[in-house]
C-alpha positions in Angstrom: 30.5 22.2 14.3 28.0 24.8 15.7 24.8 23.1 14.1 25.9 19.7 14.9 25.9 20.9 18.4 22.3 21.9 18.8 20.6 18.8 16.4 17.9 16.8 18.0 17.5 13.8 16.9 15.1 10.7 17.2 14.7 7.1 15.5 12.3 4.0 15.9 12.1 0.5 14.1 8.9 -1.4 13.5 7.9 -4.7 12.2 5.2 -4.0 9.9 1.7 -6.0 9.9 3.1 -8.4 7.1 6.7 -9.7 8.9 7.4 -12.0 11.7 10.8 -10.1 12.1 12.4 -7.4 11.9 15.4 -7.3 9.5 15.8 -3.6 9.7 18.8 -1.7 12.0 19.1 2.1 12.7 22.5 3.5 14.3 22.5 6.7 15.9 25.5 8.2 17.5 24.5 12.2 18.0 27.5 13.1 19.4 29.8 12.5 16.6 27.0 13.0 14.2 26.5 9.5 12.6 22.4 9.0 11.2 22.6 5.9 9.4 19.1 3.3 8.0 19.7 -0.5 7.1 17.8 -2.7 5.7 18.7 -6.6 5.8 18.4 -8.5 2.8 18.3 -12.4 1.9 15.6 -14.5 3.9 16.1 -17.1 6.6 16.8 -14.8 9.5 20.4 -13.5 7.3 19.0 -10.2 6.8 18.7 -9.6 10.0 22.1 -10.8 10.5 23.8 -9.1 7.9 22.0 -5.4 9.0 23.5 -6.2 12.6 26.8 -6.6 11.1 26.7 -3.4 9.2 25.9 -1.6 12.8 28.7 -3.1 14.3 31.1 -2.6 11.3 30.1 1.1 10.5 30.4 1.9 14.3 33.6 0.4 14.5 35.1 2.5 12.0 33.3 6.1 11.8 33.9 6.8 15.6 37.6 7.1 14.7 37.6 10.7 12.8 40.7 9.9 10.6 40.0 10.9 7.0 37.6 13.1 5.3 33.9 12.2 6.1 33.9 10.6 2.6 36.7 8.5 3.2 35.1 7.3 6.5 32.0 6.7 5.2 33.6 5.1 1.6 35.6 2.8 4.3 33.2 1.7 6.4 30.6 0.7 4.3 33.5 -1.2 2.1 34.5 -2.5 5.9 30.7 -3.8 5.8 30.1 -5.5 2.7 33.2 -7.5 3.0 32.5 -8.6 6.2 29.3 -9.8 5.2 30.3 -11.4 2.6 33.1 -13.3 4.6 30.6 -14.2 7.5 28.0 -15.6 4.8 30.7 -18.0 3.2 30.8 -19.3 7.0 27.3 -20.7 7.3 25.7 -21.8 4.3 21.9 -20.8 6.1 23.5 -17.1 5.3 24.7 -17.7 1.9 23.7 -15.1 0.2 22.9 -12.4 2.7 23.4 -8.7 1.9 21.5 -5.6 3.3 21.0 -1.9 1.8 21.9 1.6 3.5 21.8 5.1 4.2 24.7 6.9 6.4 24.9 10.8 6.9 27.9 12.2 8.9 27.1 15.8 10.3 30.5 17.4 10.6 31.0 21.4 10.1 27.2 22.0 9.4 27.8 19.8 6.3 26.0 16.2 5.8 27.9 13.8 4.0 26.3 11.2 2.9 26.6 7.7 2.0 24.2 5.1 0.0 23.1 2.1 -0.9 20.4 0.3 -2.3 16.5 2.0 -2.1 16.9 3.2 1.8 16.2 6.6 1.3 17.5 10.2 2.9 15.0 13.3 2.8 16.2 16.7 3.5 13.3 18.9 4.8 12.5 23.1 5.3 9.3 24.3 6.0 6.9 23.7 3.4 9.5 21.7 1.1 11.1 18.2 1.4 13.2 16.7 -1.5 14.8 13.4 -1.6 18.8 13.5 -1.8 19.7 9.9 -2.3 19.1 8.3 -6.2 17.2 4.6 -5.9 19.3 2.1 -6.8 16.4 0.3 -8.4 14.9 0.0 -11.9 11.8 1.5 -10.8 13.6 4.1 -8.5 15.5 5.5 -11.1 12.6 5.9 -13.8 11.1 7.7 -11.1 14.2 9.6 -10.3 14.4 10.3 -14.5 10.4 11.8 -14.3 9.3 8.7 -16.5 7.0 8.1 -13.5 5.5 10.4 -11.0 5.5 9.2 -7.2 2.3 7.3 -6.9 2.9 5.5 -10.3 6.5 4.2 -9.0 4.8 3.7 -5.3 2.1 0.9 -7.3 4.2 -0.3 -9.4 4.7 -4.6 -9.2 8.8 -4.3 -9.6 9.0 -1.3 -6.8 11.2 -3.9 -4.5 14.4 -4.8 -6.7 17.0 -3.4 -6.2 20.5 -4.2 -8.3 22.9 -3.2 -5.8 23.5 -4.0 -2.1 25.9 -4.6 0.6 27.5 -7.7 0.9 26.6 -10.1 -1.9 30.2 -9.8 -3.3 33.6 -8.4 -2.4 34.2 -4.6 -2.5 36.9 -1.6 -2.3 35.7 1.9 -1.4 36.3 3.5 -4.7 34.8 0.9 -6.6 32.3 2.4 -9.3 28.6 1.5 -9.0 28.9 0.7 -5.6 28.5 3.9 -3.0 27.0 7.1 -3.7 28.1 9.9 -1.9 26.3 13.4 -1.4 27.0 16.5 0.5 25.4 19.6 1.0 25.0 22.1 4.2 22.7 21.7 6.8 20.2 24.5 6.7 19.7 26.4 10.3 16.0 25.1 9.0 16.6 22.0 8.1 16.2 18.3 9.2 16.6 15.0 7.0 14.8 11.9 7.6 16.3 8.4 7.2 14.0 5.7 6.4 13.8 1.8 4.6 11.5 1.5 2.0 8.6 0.2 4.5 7.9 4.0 4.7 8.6 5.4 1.4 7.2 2.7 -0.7 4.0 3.1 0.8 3.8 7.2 2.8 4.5 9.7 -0.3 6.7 12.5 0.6 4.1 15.1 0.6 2.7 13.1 3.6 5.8 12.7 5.2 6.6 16.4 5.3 2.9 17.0 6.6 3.6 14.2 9.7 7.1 15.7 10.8 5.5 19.0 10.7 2.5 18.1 12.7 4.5 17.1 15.5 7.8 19.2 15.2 10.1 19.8 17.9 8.4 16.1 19.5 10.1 13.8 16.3 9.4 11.2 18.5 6.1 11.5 18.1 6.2 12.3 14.8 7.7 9.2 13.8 5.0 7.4 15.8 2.6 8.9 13.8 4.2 8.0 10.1 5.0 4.5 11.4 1.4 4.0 12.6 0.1 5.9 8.3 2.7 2.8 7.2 0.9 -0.1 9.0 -2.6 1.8 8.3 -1.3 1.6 4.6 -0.2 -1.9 4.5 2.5 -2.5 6.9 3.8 -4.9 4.1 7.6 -4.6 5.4 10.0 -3.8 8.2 9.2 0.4 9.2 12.6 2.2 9.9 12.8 5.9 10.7 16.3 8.3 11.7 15.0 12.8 12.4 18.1 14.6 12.6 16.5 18.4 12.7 18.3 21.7 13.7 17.2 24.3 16.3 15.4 26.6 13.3 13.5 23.4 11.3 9.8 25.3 12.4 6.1 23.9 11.0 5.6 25.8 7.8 1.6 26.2 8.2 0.0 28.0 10.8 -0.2 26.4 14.3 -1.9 23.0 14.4 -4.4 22.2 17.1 -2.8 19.7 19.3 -3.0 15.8 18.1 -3.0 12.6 20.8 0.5 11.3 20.5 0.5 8.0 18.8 2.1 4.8 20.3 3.9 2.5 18.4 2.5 -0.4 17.6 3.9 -3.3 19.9 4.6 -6.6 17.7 5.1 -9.1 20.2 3.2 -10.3 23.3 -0.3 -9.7 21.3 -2.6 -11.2 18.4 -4.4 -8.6 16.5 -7.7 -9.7 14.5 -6.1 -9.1 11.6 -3.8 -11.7 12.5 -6.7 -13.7 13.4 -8.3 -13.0 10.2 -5.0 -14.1 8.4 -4.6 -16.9 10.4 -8.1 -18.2 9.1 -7.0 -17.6 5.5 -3.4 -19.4 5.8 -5.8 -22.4 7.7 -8.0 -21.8 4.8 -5.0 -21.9 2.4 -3.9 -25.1 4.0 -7.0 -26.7 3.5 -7.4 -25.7 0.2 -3.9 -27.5 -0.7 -4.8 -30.9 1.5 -7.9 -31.4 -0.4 -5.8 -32.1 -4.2 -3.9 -34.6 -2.2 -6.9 -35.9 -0.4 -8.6 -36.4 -4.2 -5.4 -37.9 -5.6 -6.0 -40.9 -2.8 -9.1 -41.9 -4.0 -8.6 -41.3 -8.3 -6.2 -42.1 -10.4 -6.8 -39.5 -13.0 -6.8 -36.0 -13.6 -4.2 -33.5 -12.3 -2.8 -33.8 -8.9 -0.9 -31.3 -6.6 1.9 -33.5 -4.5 3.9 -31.9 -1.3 7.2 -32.4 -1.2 8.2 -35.0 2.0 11.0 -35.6 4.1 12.7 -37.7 1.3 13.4 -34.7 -1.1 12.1 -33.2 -3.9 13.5 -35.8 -6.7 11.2 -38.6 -4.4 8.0 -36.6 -5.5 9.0 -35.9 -8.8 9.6 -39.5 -9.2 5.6 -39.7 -8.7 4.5 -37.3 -10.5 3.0 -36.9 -14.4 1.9 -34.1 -17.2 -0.2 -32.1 -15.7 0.8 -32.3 -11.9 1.9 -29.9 -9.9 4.7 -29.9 -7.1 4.8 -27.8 -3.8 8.3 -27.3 -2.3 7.7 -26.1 1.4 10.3 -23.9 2.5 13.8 -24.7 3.3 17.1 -25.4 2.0 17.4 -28.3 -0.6 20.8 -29.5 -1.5 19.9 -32.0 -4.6 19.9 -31.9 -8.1 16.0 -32.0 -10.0 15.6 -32.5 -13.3 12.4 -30.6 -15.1 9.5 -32.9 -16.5 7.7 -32.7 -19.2 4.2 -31.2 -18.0 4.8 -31.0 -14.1 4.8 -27.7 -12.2 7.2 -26.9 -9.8 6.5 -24.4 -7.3 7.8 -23.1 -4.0 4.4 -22.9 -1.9 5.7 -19.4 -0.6 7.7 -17.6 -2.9 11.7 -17.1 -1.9 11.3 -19.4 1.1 13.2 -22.3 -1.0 16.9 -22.6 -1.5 18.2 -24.8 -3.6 21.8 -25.9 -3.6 24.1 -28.1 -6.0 24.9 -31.3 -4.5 28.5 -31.7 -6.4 29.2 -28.5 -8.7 27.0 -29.5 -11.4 23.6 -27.8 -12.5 20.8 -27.6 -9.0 18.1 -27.2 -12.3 18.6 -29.4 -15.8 15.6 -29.4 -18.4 16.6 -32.1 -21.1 14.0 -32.4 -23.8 11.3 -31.2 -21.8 8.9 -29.1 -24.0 6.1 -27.5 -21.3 6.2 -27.2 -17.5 7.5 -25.3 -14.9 9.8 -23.9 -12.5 8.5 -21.1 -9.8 9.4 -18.9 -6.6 12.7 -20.5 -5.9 16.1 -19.2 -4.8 18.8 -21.5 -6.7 22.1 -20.8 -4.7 25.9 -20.7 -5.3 27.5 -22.5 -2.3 31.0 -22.1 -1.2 31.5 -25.5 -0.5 30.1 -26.6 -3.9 29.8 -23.4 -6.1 27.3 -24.5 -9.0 29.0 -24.2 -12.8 25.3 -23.2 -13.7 22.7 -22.4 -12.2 19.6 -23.6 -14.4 20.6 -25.2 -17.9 17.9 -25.5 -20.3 19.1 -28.0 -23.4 16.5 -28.6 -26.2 13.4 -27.4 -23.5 10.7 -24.7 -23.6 9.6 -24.7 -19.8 8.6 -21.4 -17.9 10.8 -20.3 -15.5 9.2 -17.5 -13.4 9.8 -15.8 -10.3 13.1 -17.2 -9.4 16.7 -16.3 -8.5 20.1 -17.3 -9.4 23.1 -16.2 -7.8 26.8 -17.3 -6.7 26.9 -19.8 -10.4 29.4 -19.6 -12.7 26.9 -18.8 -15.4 23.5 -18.2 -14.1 21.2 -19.7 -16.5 22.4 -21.8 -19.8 19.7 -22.0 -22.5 20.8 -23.5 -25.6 20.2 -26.5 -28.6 16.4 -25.6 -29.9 15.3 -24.3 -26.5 12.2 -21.3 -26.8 11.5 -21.0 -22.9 9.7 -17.8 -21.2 12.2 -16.5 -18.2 9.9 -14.2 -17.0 10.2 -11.8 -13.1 13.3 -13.2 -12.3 16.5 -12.1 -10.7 19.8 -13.2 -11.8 22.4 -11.3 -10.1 25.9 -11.7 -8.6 27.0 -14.7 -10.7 30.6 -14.8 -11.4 30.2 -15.3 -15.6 27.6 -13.9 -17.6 24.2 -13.9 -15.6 22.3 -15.8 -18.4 24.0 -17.3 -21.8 21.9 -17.8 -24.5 23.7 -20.4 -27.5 23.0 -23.1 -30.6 19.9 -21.9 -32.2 17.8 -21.0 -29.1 15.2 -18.5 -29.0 14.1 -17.6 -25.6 12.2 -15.1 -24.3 13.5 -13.0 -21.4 10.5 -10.7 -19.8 10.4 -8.4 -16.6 13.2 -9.9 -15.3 16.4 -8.0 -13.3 19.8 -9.2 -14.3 22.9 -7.0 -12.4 25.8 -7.2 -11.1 27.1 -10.4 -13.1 30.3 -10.7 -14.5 33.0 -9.6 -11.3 34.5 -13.1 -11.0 37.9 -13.4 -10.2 39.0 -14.7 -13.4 39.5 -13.6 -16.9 38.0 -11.0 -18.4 34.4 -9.1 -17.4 31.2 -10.7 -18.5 27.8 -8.8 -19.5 24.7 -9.9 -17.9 23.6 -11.3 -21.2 25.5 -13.3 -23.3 24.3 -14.5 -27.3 26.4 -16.5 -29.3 25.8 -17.0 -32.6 22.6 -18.5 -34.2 20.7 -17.6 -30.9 17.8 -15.3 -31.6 16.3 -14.1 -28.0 13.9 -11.7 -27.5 13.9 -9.2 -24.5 10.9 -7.0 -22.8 11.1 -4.9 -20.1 14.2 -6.3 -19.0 16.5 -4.2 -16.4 20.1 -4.8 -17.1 22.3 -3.3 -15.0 25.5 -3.0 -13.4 27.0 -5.8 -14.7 30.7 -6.0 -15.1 30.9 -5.8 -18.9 28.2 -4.5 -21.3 24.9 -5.1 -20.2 24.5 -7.6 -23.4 27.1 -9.4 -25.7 25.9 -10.4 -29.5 28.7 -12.6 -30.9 28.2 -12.6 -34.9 25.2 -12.7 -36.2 22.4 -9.9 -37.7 20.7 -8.6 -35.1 17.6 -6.8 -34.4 17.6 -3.4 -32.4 13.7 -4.0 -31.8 14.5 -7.6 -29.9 16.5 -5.1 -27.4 15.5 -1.9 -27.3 12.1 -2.5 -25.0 14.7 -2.9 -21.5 16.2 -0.6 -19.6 20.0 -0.2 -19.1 20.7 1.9 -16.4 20.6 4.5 -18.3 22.9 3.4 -21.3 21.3 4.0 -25.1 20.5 0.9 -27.0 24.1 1.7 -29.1 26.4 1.6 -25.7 24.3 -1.3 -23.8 25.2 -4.2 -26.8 28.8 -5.1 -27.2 28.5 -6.6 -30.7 31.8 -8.9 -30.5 32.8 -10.0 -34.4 31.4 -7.1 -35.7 28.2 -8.5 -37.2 26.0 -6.9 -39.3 23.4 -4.7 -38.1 20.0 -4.2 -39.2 18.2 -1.1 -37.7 14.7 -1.1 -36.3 12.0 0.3 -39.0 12.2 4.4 -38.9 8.9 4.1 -37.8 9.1 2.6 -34.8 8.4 4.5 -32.1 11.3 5.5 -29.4 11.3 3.3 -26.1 13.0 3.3 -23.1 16.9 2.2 -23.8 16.3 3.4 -27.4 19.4 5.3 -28.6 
């Protein structure tokens, strides 16, 4: 334990210019060597409370050295998610709730490491920095693969999902596609950094190897400094930063003149202009969505925008007609809508809606319903009242875009002569298949993230996608991933490879990601077709 001995070590949290809260945690304990990053997941104050868990969890069981530092760290994390998960079946505000994470355990000069999610853990000599812990996210791992250089993944509009967590479902240690584990030695020149993605999505790792070295031996300061480039950058999400650095980690370039040690940014107590200025534009935004209303009062024709009241959402959609639109403010609905024909449904802030079956049944039916809308809401299983689906589309076309299902029995339902776009959605955790596609539908499934389906306790795995016969989907850019079965099921019929072979499948070829059950017939893509990503 010579190095661990001799490590200095430093860590700091940070709002960000963008949250209210903070739903990141860092736990250092230096003189058992424990580094660990977590970032809270789900909305509604839970990711705050399921990081604070994790803390108290993984402290709890890696101060007691019994077991290899892979069993501890295997253990505690396992210790964590299922903790989680039994705290959020307590309260149904935390339904739901999950967090991602990084641990290192320093023991014998080596770092074991455990991981999570798209938290991320840098090891660093002078002049070099390389990241040790894979992404657990479609864009991370395209990145990881050198489809996509730094800056392109950095940009890119799907950089934030993430298809495997703590806490959305139960766990054991050994459980595959759960935790990662890496070990190597420290280097007498070494240090690692431990951050959440409010620093790596927007400080590339060049520029984090210049800030630590800037400032090096003062790591306090130095993760001032790259906190302070993140808010400069955006400061779109909670900042989290762990240095754990041995005696010999030097600056690699010649001796910098001295810089002013940056403060961190206090987040309470204080409103900056730029929260001025955005104050002005939410006030603005307001305005702007009082004045439909306002119009509505005085004409009875043309579109209208209604805001869903105290009575519920089914109240407003009682009022409205083709070619309205309705705002859900956030919250947690427990009701049952039904889509209409031309009307707009939208959560006025993305993710800040919940909505919850009131019996079992469907929270989201579409009968009949040829155009409209569904947008930026969270439909949720509830323990009390898990849903049997979450969204069932029966002879309807509407768009459903930007939302998430978890906790149903089967995610989305689309069936009878339904063609509807499911476009950027997440559909995750559901105990059946996360969307089944039946009768002679033909959907089409674009941009959207559909993992870790399929695990319910009874009867046999289920793939994220499931097509029974006479269905005819089509799929685009599609990440389906680490679901308990195949990633899709294709129950006899022909089949087209092109329909599948634009989505990514954690890796899988086209061949191994579809599970063709009563060995249909197959009809290749045209030999000239160009490969794409998935493509066998």
């Amino acid at each position: 334990m010579a190095v661990r001995a001799r490590l200095h070590s430093a860590a700091a949290s940070d709002t960000g210019r963008r949250r209210t809260n903070n739903e990141d945690r860092y736990y250092v304990d230096a003189d058992r060597g424990i580094f660990a990053v977590i970032d809270g997941v789900g909305g509604h104050a839970a990711g705050e409370q399921a990081a604070s868990i994790a803390v108290e969890v993984l402290h709890e069981r890696l101060e007691r050295p019994t077991g290899t530092p892979e069993d501890r760290i295997r253990e505690a994390i396992a210790l964590a998610n299922n903790e989680i998960f039994r705290r959020a079946r307590s309260r149904p505000e935390w339904t739901g709730m999950a967090c991602v994470l990084t641990v290192a355990l320093i023991e014998d000069d080596v770092v074991t490491v455990g991981h999570v999610g798209d938290s991320r853990l840098y090891l660093l000599q002078p002049g070099s920095i390389r990241k040790m812990t894979p992404d657990h996210s479609p864009v991370g791992e395209r990145e990881d693969r050198g489809e996509l250089d730094e800056s392109e993944a950095m940009r890119h509009p799907r950089r934030n999902e993430i298809y495997r967590d703590v806490g959305t479902s139960e766990r054991a240690p050994d459980d595959p596609a759960f935790i990662d584990i890496v070990q190597f030695e420290m280097p007498s020149d070494g240090a690692i950094l431990l951050c959440s993605d409010g620093l790596s999505d927007l400080i590339g790792s060049a520029e984090i190897r210049a800030g630590l070295e800037r400032y090096a031996p003062d790591y306090e300061a130095a993760i001032a400094a790259l906190i302070d480039a993140a808010n400069h950058a955006g400061g779109k999400d909670n900042i989290t930063i762990v240095v754990v650095a041995a005696p010999g980690y030097k600056p690699h370039t010649r001796e910098i003149a001295p810089a002013p040690k940056p403060a961190l940014r206090k987040t309470r107590g204080r409103i900056p202009v730029a929260a001025a200025l955005a104050g002005g534009l939410v006030l603005g935004l307001g305005i702007g969505l009082l004045i439909p209303s306002i119009r509505t009062q005085f004409a009875d024709t043309g579109p209208r925008t209604l805001v869903v009241g105290p009575a519920g959402i089914n109240a407003t959609l009682g009022q409205a007609h083709s070619g309205d639109t309705v705002l859900i403010p956030e919250g947690r609905y427990r009701e049952r809508i039904q889509l209409r024909e031309g009307v707009a449904i939208r959560a006025r802030q993305p993710s800040t809606v919940t909505l919850i079956s009131p019996d079992g049944g469907p929270p989201v039916m579409a009968h009949k319903v040829e155009t409209g809308s569904l947008e930026g809401v969270w439909i949720q299983g509830d323990s009390e009242a898990p849903a049997s689906i979450g969204i069932e589309l029966l002879d309807s076309s509407p768009g459903i875009v930007n939302v998430r299902v978890t906790g149903a029995q089967t995610g989305i339902v689309v069936s009878g002569t339904s063609a509807p776009l499911i476009a950027s959605s997440k559909i995750s955790n559901n105990l059946g298949p996360g969307i089944q596609i039946a009768s002679a539908a033909k959907p089409r499934l674009d941009s959207n993230l559909i993992a870790a389906n399929g695990n319910g306790t009874a009867g046999a795995p289920k793939p994220g996608i499931d097509v029974q016969e006479a269905a005819r989907p089509v799929l685009k850019d599609n990440s389906i991933v680490d679901n308990a079965a195949e990633p899709i099921w294709i129950h006899g019929h022909t089949w087209q490879a092109a329909d599948f072979q634009e989505n990514f499948f954690g890796g899988l070829p086209l061949k191994k990601a579809v599970r063709l059950v009563d060995q249909p017939v197959v009809a290749s893509a045209p030999a000239s077709s160009p490969a794409k990503k998935g493509h066998p």
